[in-house]
N, C-alpha and C positions, 0 to 999 in steps of 0.2 A: 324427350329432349336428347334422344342418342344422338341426333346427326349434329345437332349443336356441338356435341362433348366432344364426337369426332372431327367437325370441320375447325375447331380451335385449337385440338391435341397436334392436328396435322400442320394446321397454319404453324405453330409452337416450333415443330418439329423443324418446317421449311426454313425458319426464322434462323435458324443457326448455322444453315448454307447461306442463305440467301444474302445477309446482310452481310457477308465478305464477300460475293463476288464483283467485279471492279466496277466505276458507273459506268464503262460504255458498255459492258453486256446488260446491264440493266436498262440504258437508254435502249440498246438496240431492241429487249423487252418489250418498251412502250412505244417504240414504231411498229413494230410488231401486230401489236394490238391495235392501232389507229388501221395497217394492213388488212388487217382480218377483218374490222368492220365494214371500211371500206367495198372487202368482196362481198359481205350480205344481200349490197346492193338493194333493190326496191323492197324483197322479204320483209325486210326492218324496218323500213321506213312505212310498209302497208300494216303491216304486224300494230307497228305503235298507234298508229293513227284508229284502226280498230277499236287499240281500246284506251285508248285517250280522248280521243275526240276530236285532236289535235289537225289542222289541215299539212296535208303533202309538203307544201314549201317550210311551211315553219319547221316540220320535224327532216326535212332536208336541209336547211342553216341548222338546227343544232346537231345533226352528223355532223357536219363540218366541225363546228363547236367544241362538239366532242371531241375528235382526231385530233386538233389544233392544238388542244390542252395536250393532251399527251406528249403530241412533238414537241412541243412548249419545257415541258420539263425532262427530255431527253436532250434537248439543248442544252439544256440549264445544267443538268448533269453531268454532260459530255464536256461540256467547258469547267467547271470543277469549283467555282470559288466561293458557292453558296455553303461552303462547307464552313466556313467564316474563320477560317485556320487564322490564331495568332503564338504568335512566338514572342517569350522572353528568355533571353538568353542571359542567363548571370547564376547569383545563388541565393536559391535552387534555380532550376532551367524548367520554366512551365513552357508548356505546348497546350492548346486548347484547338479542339473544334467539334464538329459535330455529329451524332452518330442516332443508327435508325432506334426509333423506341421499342420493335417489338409487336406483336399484335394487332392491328386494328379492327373493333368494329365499324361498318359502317350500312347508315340507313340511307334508302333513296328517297326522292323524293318524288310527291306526286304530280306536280306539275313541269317537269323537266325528265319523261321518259330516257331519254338518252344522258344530255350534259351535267346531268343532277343525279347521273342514277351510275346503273354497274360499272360502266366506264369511264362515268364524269369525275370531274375536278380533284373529289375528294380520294377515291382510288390511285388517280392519276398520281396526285400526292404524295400518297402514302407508298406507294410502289416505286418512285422515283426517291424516296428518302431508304430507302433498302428494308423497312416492313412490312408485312406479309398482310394480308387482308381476308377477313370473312364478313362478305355482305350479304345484308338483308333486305331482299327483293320488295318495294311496295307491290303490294296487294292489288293496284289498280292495272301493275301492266306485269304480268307475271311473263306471259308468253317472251314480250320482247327482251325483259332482265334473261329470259335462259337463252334468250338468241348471244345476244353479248357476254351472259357469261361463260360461252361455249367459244366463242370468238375468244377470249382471254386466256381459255385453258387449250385450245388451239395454240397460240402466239407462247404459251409456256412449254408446249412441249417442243416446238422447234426453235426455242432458244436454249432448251436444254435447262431449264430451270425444273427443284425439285416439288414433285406432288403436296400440294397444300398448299402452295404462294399465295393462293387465290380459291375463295371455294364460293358456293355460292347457298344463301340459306331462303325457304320459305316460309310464311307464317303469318295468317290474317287476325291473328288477336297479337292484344298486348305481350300475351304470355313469352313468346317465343323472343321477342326482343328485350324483354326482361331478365330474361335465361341467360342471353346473350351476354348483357350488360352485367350480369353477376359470374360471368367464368370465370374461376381464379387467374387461368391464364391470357387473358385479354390483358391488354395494356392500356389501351385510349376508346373512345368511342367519337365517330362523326355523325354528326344527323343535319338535315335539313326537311323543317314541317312546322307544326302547330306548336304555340307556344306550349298547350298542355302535352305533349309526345314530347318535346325536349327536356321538357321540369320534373316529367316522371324519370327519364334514363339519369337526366345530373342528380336525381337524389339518389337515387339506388347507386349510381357510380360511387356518391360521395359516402354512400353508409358501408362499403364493403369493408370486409376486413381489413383488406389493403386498396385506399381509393384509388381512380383514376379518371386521368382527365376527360371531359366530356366538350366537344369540339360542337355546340349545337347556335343551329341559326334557325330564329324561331316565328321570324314578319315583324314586320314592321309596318308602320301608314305612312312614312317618309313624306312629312310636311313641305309642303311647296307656300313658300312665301311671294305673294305680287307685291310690288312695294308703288307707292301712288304715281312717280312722274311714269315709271314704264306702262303703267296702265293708262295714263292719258294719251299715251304718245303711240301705243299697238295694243289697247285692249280689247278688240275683236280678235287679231291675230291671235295674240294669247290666248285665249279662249278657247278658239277651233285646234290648236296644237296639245293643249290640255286636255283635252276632251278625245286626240287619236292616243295620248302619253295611256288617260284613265283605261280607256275599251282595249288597249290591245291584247291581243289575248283572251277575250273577256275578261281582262282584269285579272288573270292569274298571275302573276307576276309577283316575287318576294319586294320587287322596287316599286310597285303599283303609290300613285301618288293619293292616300288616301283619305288624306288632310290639306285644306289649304286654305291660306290665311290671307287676310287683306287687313285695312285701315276705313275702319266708318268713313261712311262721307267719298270716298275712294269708288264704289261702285255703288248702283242702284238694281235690287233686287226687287221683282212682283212675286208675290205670294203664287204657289199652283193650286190650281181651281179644279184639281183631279178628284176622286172620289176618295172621301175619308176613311175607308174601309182597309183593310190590313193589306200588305203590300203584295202578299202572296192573290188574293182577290182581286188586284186590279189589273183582270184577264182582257185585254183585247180591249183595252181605252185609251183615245189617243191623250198623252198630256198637253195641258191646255197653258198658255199663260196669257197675260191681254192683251188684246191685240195692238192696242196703242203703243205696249212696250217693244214687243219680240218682233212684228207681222210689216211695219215700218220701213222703211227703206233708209239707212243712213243717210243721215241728211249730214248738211257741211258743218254743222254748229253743236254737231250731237262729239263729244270727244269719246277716244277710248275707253275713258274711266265711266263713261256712263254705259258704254256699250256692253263691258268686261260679262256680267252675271247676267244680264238679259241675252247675250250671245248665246251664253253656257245653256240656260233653260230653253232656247228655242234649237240648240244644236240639238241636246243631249233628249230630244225628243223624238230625235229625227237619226240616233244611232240605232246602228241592229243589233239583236238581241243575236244569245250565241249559246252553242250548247258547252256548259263546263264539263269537268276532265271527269266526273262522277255525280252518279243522283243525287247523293250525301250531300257533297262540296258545293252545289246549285242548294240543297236545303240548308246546310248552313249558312250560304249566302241570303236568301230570305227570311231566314231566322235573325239574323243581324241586322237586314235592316228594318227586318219587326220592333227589335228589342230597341233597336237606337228611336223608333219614334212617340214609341211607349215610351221611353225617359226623357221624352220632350221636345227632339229633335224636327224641325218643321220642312215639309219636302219639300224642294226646291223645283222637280221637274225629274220623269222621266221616261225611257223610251216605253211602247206599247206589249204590254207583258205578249209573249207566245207560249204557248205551252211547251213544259220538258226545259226554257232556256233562261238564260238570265235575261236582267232589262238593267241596262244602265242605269244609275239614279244620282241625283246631288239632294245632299240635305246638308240643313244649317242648325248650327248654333250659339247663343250669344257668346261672348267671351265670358262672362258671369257664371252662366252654364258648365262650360270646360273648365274654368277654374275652379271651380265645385266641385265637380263629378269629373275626375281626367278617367276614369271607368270609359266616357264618353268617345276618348278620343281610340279607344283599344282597336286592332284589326280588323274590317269586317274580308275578307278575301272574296275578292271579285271587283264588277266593274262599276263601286261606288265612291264618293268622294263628300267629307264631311264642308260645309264653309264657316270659318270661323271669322269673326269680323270683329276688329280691336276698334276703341274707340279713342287712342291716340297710338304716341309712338313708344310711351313707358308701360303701356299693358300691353302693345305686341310684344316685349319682352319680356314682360313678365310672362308670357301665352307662351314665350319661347323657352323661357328658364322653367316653364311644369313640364316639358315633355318630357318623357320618357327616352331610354335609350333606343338611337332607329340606326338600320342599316344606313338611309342616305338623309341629307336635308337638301330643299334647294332653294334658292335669289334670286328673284326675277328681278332687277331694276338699272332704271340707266349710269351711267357713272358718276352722277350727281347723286342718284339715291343711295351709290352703294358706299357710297363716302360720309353721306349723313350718317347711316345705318351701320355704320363699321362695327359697333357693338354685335350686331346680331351674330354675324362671323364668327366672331371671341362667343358668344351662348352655344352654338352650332357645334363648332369646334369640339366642344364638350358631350354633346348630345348623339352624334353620329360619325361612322366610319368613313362617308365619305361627302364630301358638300360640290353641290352644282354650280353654277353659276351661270344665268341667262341659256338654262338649256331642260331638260326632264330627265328624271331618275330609269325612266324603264332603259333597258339596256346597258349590260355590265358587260365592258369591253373585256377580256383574257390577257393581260399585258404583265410585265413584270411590276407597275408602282400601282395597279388595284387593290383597293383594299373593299371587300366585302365582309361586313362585319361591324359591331359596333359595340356599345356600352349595353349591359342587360337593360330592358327584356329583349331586346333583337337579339342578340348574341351571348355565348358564354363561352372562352371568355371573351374578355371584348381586347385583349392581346392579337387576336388570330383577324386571320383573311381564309375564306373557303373559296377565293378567285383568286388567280394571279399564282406566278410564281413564288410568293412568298407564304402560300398556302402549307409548302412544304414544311415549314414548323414548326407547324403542328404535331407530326408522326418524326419529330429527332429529338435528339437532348444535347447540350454539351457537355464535353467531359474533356479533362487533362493531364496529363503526365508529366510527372512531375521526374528529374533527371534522371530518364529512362536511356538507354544506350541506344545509337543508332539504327542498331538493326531489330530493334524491336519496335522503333516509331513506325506509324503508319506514313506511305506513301507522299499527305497531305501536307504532314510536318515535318517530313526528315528533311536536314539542311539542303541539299542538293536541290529540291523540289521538283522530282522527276514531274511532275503534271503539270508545269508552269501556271499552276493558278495564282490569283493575286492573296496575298495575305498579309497580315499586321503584321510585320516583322522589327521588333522591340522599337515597337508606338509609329511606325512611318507603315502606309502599303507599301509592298515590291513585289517584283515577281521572282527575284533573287533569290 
């Protein structure tokens, strides 16, 4: 574990340059780095796709992605006032704002080769709050982590930044990101992955001698509720757009809609008449459902809400199967939905297995069920979706009030429904970092008011966002001075306010 001992001695080392010199060499830093990706050009984007499995245009938007974030917080930097500078002036004379924490580890993640990984979000972050970073490359795309992380260490040496800002670490077992998370000198950890990879780093974080914070986002099934008139009124619609929200990606996605709810009597499901054998077995069969339900031509008298789940099982029959980002992560996906119909779960319909890829799938369970066993409702990562079906409107809420903490929730309903259901909101609210409204959770926009993140188990804490400008955070702390003299305050707080940021200046904003 020498290169660990050295790549955080050095980070340590860089730490005590780095975090004084001013934001615009730091923003000009992280254009730098957006630069250098940039000229990789197709290497990168062929590189990833090799070993992700990932197609040319997608992992072409998340370059984009990537770079965006970066420029993102070199704006944010260059204009100055996320620094949350306040001032009172009297006695004592306190000055507060904020400053870098120090150290970061961070882990990539395996389904966002670029935006999730050595260059993404969370780098972006922590580099733009003025601490140093040592990350730990996932194991599924090694080649392309050392393309960007040479791109980075490229963009440090012509910005004149010193060796260690940035290092970059290897390691396909546990061991090495264990090492990591126990260095004396690390300050924080970021991760994005499996609930079990996040729960193992926040213990070890929190047992060290001296703890620290663990920045982990861990999945989520981000429950999509239909609520009754919008499914009378577009539940075919709904249906087919649920069904591109569940498959994209094959389903890799932290916002994969993995849960969704309705109200009995609201839809009409047919049992699948596929073969009872284990899910992984049902090689090269097409799924079946009856043909009076699915095979039918909407007629004029047939409404949404009958249409809603008979859509879903004759769509999600007829989706393609797709190869995921690793053997594993395709076996853990059939393992999950092994386990889910061994504890009861009944399948609802789905695509025609091919060998080596996923197959879309819907399976259901009572609300009885999930209130029993919320084990039921856990992750399965890929392109499946559980249906939970409440049999009024006081146990959709109570279905609402057992979830667990999720990155997103979302409401599908007209504005009569969403005026009945205003409750649910107020349960949601509690439940998850960010709520939808008549739209699907895949796709997190990079904007300054996202919040990605949520209440445990999605997140820890559930304080933080790993998207968006406010991501920064995470890797600062505040601190204050207390009637220090002019010329020792920092730039942020000295009366004059040479940076013209905005700041609290005793309880009113100015830029004064």
């Amino acid at each position: 574990m020498e290169t660990i001992d050295l790549a955080v001695k050095q980070a340590a080392q860089a730490f005590t340059t780095y975090k004084k010199i001013s934001p615009r060499q730091r923003a000009a830093f992280l254009r730098a780095i957006a630069e250098e990706i940039n000229t990789l050009g197709d290497e990168l984007i062929n590189t990833a796709s090799a070993e992700s499995n990932l197609p040319l245009p997608r992992l072409q938007g998340e370059r984009d992605r990537t770079t965006g974030q970066l420029r993102l917080f070199a704006d944010l930097i260059t204009e100055g006032s996320w620094v949350n500078a306040r001032i009172d002036k009297g006695t004592p004379d306190i000055r507060q704002m904020q400053i870098p924490l120090g150290v970061i580890g961070i882990f990539g993640a395996s389904n966002f080769p670029l935006a999730f990984s050595v260059a993404g979000g969370d780098t972006a972050a922590a580099l733009a709050a003025g601490s140093t970073v040592v990350f730990k490359a996932h194991p599924a795309h090694p080649q392309t982590s050392d393309l960007v992380a040479n791109a980075i260490l490229t963009a440090a040496k012509n910005t004149g930044l010193p060796e260690g800002v940035f290092s970059l670490i290897h390691g396909a077992t546990i061991d090495t990101g264990q090492q990591l998370a126990l260095h004396p000198q690390l300050s924080a950890i970021a991760f994005t992955g499996s609930f079990r990879g996040g729960k193992a780093l926040y213990d070890t974080a929190t047992r060290r001698v001296v703890p620290i914070p663990v920045y982990a986002e861990m999945g989520s099934v981000n429950p999509v509720f239909f609520l009754p008139r919008v499914l009378k009124e577009k539940g075919e619609a709904l249906a087919a757009q649920f069904l591109q929200s569940l498959t994209m990606g094959v389903g890799q996605f932290c916002t994969n809609p993995g849960v969704f709810l309705t109200l009995n009597g609201t839809d009409k499901s047919v049992p699948f008449n596929g073969p009872s054998s284990s899910y992984e077995g049902m090689e090269n069969k097409q799924a079946s459902v009856s043909s009076n339900e699915t095979n039918a031509s909407p007629s004029s008298n047939r409404s949404g809400t009958d249409l809603f789940l008979p859509t879903l099982q004759k769509g999600i029959a007829a989706m393609p199967t797709g190869r995921m980002l690793t053997p594993g992560i395709l076996e853990a996906y059939n393992s999950g939905i092994n386990s889910l119909r061994q504890a009861g779960a009944q399948l609802l319909g789905k695509a025609p297995a091919t060998a080596h890829q996923a197959s879309p799938a819907l399976l259901q369970i009572s609300a009885t069920q999930a209130l029993e066993d919320p084990a039921l409702c856990h992750e399965v990562f890929g392109p499946s979706s559980l249906h939970i079906s409440a049999n009024s409107k006081e146990e959709l809420f109570q279905l609402a009030n057992a979830l667990e903490g999720q990155l997103t929730a979302t409401i599908h309903g007209t504005e009569e429904d969403l005026h009945e259901y205003a409750e649910l909101v107020d349960i949601l609210r509690e439940k998850a970092g960010r709520i939808v409204i008549n739209g699907f959770p895949t796709g997190v926009a990079v904007n300054h008011a996202m919040v990605h993140g949520g209440p445990w188990p999605a997140t820890t804490p559930a304080a933080g966002t790993s998207v968006g400008s406010s991501a920064i955070y995470r890797f600062c702390r505040p601190v204050c001075y207390q009637d220090f003299p002019a010329y020792l305050l920092p730039p942020e707080l000295q009366d004059e306010n040479p940076l013209g940021i905005w700041r609290l200046f005793n309880g009113n904003f100015s830029k004064t």
